[in-house]
N, C-alpha and C positions, 0 to 999 in steps of 0.2 A: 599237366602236372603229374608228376610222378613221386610219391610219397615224400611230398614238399619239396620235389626239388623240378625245376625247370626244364625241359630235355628237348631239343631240339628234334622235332620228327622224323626227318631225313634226311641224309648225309650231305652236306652243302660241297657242291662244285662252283667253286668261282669262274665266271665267264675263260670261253679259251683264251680270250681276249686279254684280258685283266693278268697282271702280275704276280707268283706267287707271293702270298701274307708267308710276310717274316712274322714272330712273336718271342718276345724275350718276357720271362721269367725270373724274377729277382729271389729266390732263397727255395730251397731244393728238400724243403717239409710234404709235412702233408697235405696244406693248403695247393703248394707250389707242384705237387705233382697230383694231385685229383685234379686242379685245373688244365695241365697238360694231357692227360686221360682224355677228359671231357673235349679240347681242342681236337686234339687227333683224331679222334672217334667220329665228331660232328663234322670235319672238313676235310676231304683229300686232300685240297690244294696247301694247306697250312702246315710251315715250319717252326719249331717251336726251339730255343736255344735255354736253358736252365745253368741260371747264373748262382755259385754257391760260395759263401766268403771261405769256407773250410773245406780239405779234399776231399772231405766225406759226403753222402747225399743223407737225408730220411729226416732232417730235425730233431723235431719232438718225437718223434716214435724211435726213434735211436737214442735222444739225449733224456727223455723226461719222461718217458714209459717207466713204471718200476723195475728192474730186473726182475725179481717174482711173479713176473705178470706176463710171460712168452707168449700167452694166447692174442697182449692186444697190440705185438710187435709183429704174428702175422699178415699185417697189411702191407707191409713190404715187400712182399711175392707179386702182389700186384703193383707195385709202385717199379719192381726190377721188368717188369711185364713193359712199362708203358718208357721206361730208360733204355729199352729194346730197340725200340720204333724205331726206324729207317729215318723218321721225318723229326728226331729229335736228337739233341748234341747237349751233353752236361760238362759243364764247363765250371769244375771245380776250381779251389787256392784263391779265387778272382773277390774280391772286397770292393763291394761296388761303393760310389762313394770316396773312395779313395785310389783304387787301380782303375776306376773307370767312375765318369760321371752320368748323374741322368739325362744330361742333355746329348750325351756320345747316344746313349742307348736311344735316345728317343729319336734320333734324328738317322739313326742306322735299321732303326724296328719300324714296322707300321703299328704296332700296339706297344705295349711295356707293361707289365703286372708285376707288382709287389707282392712278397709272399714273405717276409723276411722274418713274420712271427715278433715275438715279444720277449727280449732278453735281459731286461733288466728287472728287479724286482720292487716292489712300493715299499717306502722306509716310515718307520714308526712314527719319527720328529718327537719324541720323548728325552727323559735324560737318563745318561748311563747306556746309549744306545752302541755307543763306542767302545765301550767298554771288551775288554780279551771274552774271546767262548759267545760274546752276542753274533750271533750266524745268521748270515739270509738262507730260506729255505731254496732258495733256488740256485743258490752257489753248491748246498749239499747234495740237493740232487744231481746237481753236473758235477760233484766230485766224485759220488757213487756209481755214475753212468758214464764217464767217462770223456766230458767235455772236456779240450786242450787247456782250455783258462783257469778250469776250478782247480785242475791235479794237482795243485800245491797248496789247495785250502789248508789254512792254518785252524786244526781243532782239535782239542782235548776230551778224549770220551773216557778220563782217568775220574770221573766224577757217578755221582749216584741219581743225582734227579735233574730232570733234564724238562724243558717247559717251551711247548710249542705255539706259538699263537695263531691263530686262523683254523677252522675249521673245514677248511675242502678238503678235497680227493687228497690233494699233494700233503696236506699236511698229516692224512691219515696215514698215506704211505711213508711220510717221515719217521713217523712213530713205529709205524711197524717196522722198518728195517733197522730200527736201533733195538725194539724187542726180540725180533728174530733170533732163533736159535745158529749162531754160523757156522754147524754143519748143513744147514737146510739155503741157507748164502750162499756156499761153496758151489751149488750145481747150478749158479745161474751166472750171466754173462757180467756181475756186477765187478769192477774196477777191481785190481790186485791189490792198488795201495789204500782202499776202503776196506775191504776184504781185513788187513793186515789189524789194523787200527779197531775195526770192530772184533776183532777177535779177542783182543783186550781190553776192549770196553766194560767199564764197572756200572755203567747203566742200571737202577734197576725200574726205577720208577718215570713214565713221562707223561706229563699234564698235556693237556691238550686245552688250548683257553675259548671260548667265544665269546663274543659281547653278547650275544643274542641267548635266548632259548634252543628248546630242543625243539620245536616247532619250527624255528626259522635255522635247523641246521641245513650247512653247506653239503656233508656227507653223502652219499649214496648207498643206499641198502648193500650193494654188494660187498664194497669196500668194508660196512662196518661190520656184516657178517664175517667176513675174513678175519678181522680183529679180532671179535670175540671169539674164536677158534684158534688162535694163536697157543702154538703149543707153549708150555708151561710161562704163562702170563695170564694173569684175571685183569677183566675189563670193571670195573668200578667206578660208578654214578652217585652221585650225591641226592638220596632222595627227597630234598630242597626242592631241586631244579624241577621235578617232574610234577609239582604241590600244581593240580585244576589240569594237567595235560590229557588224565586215562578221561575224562569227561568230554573232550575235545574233539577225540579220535573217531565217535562214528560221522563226524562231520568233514572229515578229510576225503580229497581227492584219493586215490590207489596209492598214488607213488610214497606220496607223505604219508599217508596210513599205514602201509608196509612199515616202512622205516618207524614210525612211533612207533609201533606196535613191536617193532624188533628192540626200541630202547626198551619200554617198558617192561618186556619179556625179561630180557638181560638184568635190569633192574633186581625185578623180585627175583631170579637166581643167584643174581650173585653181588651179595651186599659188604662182601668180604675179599680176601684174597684167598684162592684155593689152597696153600698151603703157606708156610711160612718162607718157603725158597723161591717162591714163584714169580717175576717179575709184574708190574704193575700198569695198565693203561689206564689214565682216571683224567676223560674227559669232564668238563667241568663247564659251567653256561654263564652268561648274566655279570662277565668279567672284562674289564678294559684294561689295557695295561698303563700303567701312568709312570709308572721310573724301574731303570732298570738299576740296582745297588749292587755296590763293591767296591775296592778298593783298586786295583789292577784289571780282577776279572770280575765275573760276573759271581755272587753271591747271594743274591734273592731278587726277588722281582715282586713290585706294590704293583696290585690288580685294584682296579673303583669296583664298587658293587656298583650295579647297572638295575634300573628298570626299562620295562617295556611300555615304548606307548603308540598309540593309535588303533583303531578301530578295526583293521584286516589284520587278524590276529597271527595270519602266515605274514605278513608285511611291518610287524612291528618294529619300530626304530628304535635304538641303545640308545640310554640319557644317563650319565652319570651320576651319583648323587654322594652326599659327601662319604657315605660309607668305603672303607677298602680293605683288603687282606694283604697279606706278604705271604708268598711262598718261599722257601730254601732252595736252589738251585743251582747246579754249578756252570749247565750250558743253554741258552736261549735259541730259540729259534725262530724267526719270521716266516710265516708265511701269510703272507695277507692279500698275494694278488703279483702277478707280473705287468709288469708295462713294457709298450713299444719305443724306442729310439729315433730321432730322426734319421734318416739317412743322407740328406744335404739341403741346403737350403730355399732351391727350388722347389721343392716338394712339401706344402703345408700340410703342418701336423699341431695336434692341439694336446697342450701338454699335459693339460688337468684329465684330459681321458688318457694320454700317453697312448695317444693311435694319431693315422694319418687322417687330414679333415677327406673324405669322401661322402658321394652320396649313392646309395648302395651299389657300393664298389666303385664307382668313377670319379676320376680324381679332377682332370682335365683333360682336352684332346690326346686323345691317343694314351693316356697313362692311366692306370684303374691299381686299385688292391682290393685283395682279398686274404682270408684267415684272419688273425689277431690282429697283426698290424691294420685291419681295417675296420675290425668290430670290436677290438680289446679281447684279452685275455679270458671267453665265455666260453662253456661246451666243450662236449666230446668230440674227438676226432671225426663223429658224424656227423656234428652238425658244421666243424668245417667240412667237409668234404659238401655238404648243403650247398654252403656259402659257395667254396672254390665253383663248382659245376653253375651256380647260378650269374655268376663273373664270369665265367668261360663264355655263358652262350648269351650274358649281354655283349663282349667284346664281339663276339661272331654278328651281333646282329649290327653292331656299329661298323664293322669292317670294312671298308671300300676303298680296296687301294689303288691308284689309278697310277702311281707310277713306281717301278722297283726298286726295292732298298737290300742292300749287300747283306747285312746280317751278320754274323758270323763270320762270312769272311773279312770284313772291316774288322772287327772286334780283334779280329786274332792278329791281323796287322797294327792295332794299336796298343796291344799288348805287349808284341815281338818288341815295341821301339820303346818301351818301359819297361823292358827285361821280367815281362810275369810270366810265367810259362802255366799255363791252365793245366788239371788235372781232369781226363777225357775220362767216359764209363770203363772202358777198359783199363783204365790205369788203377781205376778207383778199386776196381775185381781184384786186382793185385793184395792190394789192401786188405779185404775182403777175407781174400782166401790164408792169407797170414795169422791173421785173428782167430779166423778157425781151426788152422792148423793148432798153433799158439794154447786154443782152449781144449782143444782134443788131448791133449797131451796129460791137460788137470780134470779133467771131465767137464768142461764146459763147452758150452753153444760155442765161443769165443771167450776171446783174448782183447778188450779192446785196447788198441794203440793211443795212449793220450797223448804223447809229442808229435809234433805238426813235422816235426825236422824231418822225422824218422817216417812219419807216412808219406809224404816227399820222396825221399830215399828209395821206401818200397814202389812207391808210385813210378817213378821215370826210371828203374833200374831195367 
């Protein structure tokens, strides 16, 4: 074992005898290329094919990283590192499922691994959910980031107070990129027509809701430190929420005690707003949302008051009671958690966790997943990269192929005869180097290309 993760000790040669192992890889993330890493690294003899519905490769560190955040996009040097490999083919444009089934891949691969991540997002079931300006958080992140399907998000930031519900990483980052000053926007790779739209954003205030306490927040020290240094915006706490928490804190683990200890700081500094032009983060606890109100669009939103109950004070569960508030707001936001999708029929998936049914990683003969799609939407990019590397070298140790499968070459002849033309690493480079050129121009990293048509175009020209 190697700082929890599994490592195979030396580099596995399959008999001279034996076949080379094909391996196909379903979605071209971060899961989907740590486990390719981990294959190639652990086996000479192993060919590995990365199957991706979009031209593009990298997932969630290209689609769902913040823009503001360049430091946690560079893992991609390493991920272009292992899209190098002699013993690896990325086979972008390809919508498995649809341009290709899992019983083609499985009976053309001697393994198959899902890696296809979680792309839809969990919905309220509330009233007024449909309501114009109620937004999932995960559509805005890939409007801002630059997903092909969001760029036409429909959303009005001509409003004042703005109300996010869920409390993770993503939702913190939501709120900041609506606080953010967008001269400080401008120098990051984030979308031109986000870009456009926040720059006349009347934004000034945005809630952040959780059902729980500040004990059971989602947040992470670093994220919320970021916050509260947000240039001209004060972070503002409700000192309710915090009534028995300073008592609490020398009983905390490191991680959660940092973090208390960073609200409570915040807290007694700043119980106001720095000045009167300053805009507003006003995280808020112990809140459920129950109807979303307005006529057209969205115009307030009725929160329950919540208690906490049970005995593991870090593990306490939201109970609503009849008490509730109304807030004013003109745009909502979900963020409550992504789910995975099925991808066809053959492949059981259980929908109340909205992951595919596996047992750690293995799904059936010869077909396994790893990342979200197999553990649900948990953790940092490290601790998929855990998972993917620990899937890799169960796949390696089930490996035994006794007779040869085409691979890639079958694939691209069933392709040719359904008129998909794959988009190869080198095509994708094209791509690549456009975007860059494209952001050099405005001072950015890049340019991202949100029309599929047009990275096509650049891609096979």
């Amino acid at each position: 074992m190697m700082g929890g993760v599994k490592v195979l000790q030396c580099v596995r040669n399959f008999c001279t005898k034996a076949p080379k192992a094909r391996i196909c890889i379903v979605g071209a993330g971060p899961a989907g290329f740590y486990a390719a890493q981990q294959l190639l690294k652990t086996a000479n003899d192993v060919e590995v094919d990365v199957i991706e519905r979009l031209p593009v490769p990298f997932g969630l560190v290209r689609f769902g990283v913040a823009p503001d955040h360049p430091e946690v996009k560079n893992v991609i040097n390493t991920f272009k590192k292992t899209a190098k490999n002699p013993r690896l083919k990325f086979l972008g444009n390809v919508n498995v499922g649809k341009d290709l089934t899992i019983t083609e891949l499985r009976s053309n691969y001697h393994a198959v691994l899902l890696t296809y991540g979680a792309e839809e997002d969990r919905i309220l079931g509330i009233p007024g959910e449909k309501l114009s300006n109620v937004i999932s958080g995960r559509q805005f992140v890939g409007w801002y980031n630059g997903v092909p399907s969001d760029s036409g998000l429909e959303i009005n930031l001509n409003v004042e107070e703005a109300v996010i519900l869920g409390q993770g990483n993503v939702a913190v980052d939501i709120a900041r990129i609506l606080l953010t000053p967008v001269d400080e926007l401008k120098k990051t790779d984030i979308t031109c027509h986000a870009l456009d739209h926040l720059s006349v954003s009347k934004i000034r205030r945005v809630w952040m809701v959780g059902r729980r306490g500040p004990l059971q927040a989602a947040f992470t020290i670093a994220e919320l430190r970021e916050m509260t240094k947000l240039k001209n915006c004060s972070t503002i706490w409700r000192p309710e929420d915090f009534t028995g928490v300073a008592d609490v804190v020398p009983t905390l683990v490191r991680p959660r005690k940092r973090l208390t200890e960073l609200m409570l700081k915040n807290l007694s500094e700043r119980m106001h707003p720095e000045n009167s032009n300053s805009k507003q983060f006003l995280p808020i606890f112990r809140r459920g949302p129950k109807e979303i109100i307005g006529s057209t669009s969205v115009e307030k939103i009725k929160l329950s008051v919540n208690k906490l109950e049970g005995e593991d004070i870090l593990d306490q569960k939201a109970v609503a009671t009849n008490e509730s508030e109304e807030i004013p707001c003109g745009l909502v936001l979900r963020s409550i958690g992504y789910k995975s999708v099925p991808i066809e029929p053959s492949v059981p998936f259980d929908p109340q966790r909205g992951r595919v049914v596996n047992s750690s990683g293995k799904i059936g003969d010869n077909l396994y997943a790893a990342g979200w799609v197999a553990t649900g939407p948990v953790g940092v990019i490290l601790s998929t990269m855990t998972n993917a590397f620990n899937v890799a070298s169960l796949i390696l140790e089930e490996l035994k192929p006794t007779q040869s499968k085409p691979g890639s070459e079958e694939i691209m002849k069933i392709l040719k005869s359904r008129n998909i033309r794959p988009v190869s690493y080198q095509e994708w480079e094209k791509i690549d180097n456009v975007e860059q050129e494209r952001g050099k121009v405005k001072g950015k990293p890049r340019e991202k290309i949100v029309d599929v048509n047009e990275m096509l175009e650049i891609a096979f020209s």
